[in-house]
C-alpha positions in Angstrom: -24.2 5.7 -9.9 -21.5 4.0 -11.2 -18.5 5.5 -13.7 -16.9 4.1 -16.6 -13.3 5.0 -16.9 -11.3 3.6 -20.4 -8.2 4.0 -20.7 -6.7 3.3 -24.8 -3.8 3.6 -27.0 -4.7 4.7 -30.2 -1.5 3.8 -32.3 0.0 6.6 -34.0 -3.1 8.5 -34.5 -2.5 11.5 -36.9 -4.1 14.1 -38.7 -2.8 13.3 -42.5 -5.0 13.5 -45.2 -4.2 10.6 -46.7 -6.5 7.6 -46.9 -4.8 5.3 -44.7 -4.8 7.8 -42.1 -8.2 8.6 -42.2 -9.2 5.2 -42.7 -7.4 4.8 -39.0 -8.6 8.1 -37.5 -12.4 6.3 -38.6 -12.1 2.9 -36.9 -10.4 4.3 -34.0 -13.4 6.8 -33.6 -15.6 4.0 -34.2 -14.0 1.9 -31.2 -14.6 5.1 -29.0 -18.1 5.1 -29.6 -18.9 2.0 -28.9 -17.0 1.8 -25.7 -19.5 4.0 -24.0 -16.9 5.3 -21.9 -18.1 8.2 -18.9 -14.5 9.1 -18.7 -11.6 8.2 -21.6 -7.5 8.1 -20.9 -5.6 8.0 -24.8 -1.8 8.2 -25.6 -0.3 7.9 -29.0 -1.8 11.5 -30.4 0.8 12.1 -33.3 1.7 15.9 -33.2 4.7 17.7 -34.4 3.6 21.2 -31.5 1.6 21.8 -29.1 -1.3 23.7 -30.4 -1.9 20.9 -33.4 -1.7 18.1 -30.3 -4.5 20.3 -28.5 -6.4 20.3 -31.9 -6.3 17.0 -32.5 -7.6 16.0 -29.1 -10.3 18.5 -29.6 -11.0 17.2 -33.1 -11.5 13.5 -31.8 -13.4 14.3 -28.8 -15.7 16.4 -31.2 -16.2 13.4 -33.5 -17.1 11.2 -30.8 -19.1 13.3 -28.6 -17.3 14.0 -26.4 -15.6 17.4 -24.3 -12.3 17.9 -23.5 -11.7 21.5 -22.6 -11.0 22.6 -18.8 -11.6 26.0 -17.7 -8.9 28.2 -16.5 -9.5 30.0 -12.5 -11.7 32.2 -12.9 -9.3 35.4 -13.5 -6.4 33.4 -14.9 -6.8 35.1 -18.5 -6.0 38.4 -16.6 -9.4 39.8 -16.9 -11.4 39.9 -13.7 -14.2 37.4 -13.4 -13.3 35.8 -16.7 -11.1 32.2 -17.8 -9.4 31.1 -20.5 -9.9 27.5 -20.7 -7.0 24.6 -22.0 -7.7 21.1 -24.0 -6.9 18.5 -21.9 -3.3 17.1 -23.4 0.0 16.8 -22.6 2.5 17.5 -24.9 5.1 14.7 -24.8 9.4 14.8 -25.9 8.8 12.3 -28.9 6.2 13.2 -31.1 3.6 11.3 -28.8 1.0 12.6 -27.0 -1.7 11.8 -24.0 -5.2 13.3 -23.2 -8.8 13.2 -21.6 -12.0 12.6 -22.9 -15.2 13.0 -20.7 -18.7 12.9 -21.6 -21.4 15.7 -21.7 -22.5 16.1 -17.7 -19.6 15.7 -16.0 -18.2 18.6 -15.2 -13.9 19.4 -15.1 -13.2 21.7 -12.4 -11.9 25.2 -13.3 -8.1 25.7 -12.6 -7.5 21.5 -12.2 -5.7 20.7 -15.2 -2.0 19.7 -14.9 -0.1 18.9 -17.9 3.2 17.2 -17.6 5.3 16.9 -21.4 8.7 16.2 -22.5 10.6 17.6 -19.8 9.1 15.5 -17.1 8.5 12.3 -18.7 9.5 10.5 -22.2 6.2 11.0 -23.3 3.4 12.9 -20.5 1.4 13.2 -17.9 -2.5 14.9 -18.3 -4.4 15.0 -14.8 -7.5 16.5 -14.7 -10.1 16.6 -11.3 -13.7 15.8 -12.8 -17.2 16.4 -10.8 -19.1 13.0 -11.4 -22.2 13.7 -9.4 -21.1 15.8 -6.7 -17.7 14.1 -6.2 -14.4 15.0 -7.2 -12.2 12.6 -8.7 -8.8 13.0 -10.6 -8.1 11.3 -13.4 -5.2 11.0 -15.0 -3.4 9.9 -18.9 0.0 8.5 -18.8 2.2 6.8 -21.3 5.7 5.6 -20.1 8.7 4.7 -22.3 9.1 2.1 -24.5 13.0 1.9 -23.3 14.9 1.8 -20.7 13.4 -0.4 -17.7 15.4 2.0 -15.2 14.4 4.9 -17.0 11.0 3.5 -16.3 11.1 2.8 -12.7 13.0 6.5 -12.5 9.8 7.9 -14.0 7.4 5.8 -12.3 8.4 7.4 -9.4 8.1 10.9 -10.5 4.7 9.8 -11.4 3.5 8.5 -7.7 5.1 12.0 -7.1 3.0 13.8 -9.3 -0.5 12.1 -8.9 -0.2 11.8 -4.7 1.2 15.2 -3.7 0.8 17.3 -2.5 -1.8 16.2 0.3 -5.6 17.2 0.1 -6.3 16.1 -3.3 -8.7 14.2 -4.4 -8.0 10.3 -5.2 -6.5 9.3 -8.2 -7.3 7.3 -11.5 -4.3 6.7 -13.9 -5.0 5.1 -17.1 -1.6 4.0 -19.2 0.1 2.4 -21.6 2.7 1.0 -18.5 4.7 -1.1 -21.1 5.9 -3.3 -17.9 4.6 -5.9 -16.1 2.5 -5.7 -13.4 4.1 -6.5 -10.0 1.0 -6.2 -7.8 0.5 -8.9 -4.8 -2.6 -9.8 -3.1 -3.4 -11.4 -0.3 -3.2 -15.1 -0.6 -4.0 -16.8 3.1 -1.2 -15.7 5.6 1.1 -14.7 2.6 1.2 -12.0 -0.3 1.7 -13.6 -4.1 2.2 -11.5 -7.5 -1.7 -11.6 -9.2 0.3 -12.1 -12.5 2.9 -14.3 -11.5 3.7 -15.8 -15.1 6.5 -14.5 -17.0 5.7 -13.6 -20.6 9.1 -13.7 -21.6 10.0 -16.9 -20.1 10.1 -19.8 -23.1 10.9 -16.8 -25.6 14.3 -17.2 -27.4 16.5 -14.2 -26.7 16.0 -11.5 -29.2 17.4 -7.5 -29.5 14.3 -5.9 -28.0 14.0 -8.0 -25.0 16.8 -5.4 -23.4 13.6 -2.7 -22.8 11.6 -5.1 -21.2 14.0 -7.6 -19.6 16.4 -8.7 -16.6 19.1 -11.2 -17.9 22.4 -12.8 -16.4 24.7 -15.6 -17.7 25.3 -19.3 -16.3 28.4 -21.1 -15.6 28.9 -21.9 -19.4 27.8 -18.0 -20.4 24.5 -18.8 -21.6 22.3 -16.4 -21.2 19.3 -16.3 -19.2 16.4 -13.8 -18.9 13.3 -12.7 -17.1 11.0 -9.7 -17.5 11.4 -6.5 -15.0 9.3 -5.8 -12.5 11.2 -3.1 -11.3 8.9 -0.4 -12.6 5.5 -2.3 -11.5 6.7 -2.8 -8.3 7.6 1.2 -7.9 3.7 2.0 -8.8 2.6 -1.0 -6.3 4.9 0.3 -3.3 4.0 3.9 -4.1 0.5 3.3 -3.5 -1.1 2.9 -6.8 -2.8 -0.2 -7.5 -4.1 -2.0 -10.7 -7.5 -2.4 -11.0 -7.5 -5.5 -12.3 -5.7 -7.6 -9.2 -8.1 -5.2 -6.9 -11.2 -6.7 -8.6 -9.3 -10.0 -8.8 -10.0 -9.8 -12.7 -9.1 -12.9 -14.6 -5.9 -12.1 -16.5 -6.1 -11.0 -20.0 -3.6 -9.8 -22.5 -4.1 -6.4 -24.1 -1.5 -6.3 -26.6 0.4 -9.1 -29.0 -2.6 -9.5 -31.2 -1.3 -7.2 -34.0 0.7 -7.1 -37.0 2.7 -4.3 -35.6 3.9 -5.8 -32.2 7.3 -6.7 -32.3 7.1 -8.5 -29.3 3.4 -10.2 -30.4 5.5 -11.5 -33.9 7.6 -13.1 -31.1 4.1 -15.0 -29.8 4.2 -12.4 -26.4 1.0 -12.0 -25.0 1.4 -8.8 -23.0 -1.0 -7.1 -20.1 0.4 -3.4 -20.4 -2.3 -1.3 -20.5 -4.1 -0.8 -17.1 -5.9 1.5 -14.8 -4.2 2.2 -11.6 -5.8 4.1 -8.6 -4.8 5.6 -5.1 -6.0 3.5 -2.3 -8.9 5.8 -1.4 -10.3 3.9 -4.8 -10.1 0.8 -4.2 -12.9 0.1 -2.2 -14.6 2.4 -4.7 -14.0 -0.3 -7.8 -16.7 -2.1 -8.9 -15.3 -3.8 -12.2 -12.6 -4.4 -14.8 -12.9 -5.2 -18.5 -10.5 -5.5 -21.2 -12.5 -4.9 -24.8 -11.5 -7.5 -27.0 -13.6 -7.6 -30.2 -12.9 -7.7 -34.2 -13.3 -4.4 -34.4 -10.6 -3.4 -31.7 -8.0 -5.8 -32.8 -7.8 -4.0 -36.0 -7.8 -0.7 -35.1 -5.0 -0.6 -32.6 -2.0 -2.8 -30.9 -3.7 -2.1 -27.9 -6.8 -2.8 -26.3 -8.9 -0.6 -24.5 -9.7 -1.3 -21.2 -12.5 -0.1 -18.7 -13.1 0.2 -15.1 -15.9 0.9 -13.1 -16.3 2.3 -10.0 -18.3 4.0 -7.8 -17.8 7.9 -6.5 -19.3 7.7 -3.3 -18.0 5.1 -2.2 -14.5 6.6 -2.7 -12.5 7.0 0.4 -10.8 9.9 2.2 
């Protein structure tokens, strides 16, 4: 049996009680529902504390049928033989927030969930070890900063820290908002090439917010030249977590630029940001890669979601 795993930015979803929030809230639920997800990654939770951020999560996974509570060790509410048990979000520095969705049957392992906020990352870090059918697989939420490509890398590191210590866990599944370009390679005959070797940014006119997602230097007559940074994609690739999509050798597809509210898409940028990144005990385990790029999601987010598929048991040590 195989498992899907979705990983989606939901685009400032709040709570409000006004219409155009709950007109939001409604399509992004929609979009859930029909993704038919076994497993689902969100960031962009709007929250101003930690108790409304856990609500919320519950909320939405309630609306869509969903669970997203994990037990506590059995004793860990101080009573013996007893748990307390924790929503499955991380509570991030800037008002945005990432959590875990799974569906009824599989089963999150008491004592597994680690929440990383605002004082370890610009927005968080949610990891959670599920049982899917007798295996145990960690998966994980992550939504890096907007700014700051070294900030980025910085953090991206702290993240291969996180997900691949300490030793003895199980393997990994990371599904993000990276807002950076992938920097994987894969084998091409004797040599290693970049499976997304074109530069979005490349026949882009210079403009303000290029600085959080480019590299840039001047010629001899100090005009100035530009190319995205790799920098942080490469830190995920040499750490040892690889995106699905050049593992499955998935054709590339953009996942963001299609919306009003995309600075960089008003520019004409076509961005592949979102992704599912695994340890390498995973990746003979993956099976398939889809980005979900309908009506319905265009409108609902600047993001699109994207699944993976893969199979537990053939997982690696």
């Amino acid at each position: 049996m195989t498992v899907r795993f979705t990983t989606y930015n939901l685009l400032d979803l709040s709570g409000a009680e006004t219409p155009g929030a709950r007109q939001h809230y409604d399509m992004i639920a929609g979009v859930i529902r029909t993704l038919d997800a076994d497993v689902l990654a969100v960031q962009e939770i709007l929250a101003p504390d930690v108790a409304t951020a856990a609500g919320r999560l519950r909320e939405l996974a309630d609306d869509v049928g969903m669970r997203c509570e994990v037990p506590g060790a059995a004793g860990s509410s101080g009573n013996s033989g007893s748990s307390s048990s924790e929503a499955a979000v991380a509570f991030g520095g800037h008002g945005y927030h990432v959590g875990l969705m799974w569906r009824e049957g599989i089963e999150p392992v008491p004592g597994s969930l680690r929440c990383y906020g605002g004082r370890d990352f610009w927005h968080g870090l949610a990891l959670v070890t599920l049982d899917v059918g007798g295996t145990r697989i960690r998966h994980g939420s992550f939504h890096a900063t907007p700014f700051s490509p070294g900030l980025r890398a910085d953090q991206n590191e702290r993240l291969v820290a996180a997900v691949t210590r300490p030793v003895g866990e199980p393997p990994v599944l990371v599904g993000a908002d990276w807002n950076t370009e992938c920097a994987d390679r894969i084998p091409d005959g004797q040599a290693w090439t970049l499976y997304e070797p074109a530069d979005p940014y490349a026949d882009v006119e210079w403009f303000a917010d290029l600085i959080y997602q480019c590299q840039w230097d001047y010629d001899d007559q100090g005009r100035r030249r530009h190319r995205a940074d790799r920098r942080p994609g490469d830190v995920l690739w040499a750490g040892g977590l690889h995106d699905v999509a050049a593992v499955t050798s998935a054709g590339w597809q953009a996942t963001t630029g299609h919306h009003p509210a995309d600075s960089y898409g008003q520019h004409g940028i076509r961005r592949r940001i979102d992704a599912v990144r695994v340890t390498s005990p995973l990746v003979p385990a993956m099976r398939a890669h889809r980005v979900h790029d309908t009506e319905q999601t265009r409108a609902a987010s600047d993001h699109l979601p994207v699944t993976v598929e893969y199979l537990p048991a053939a997982a690696g040590g």
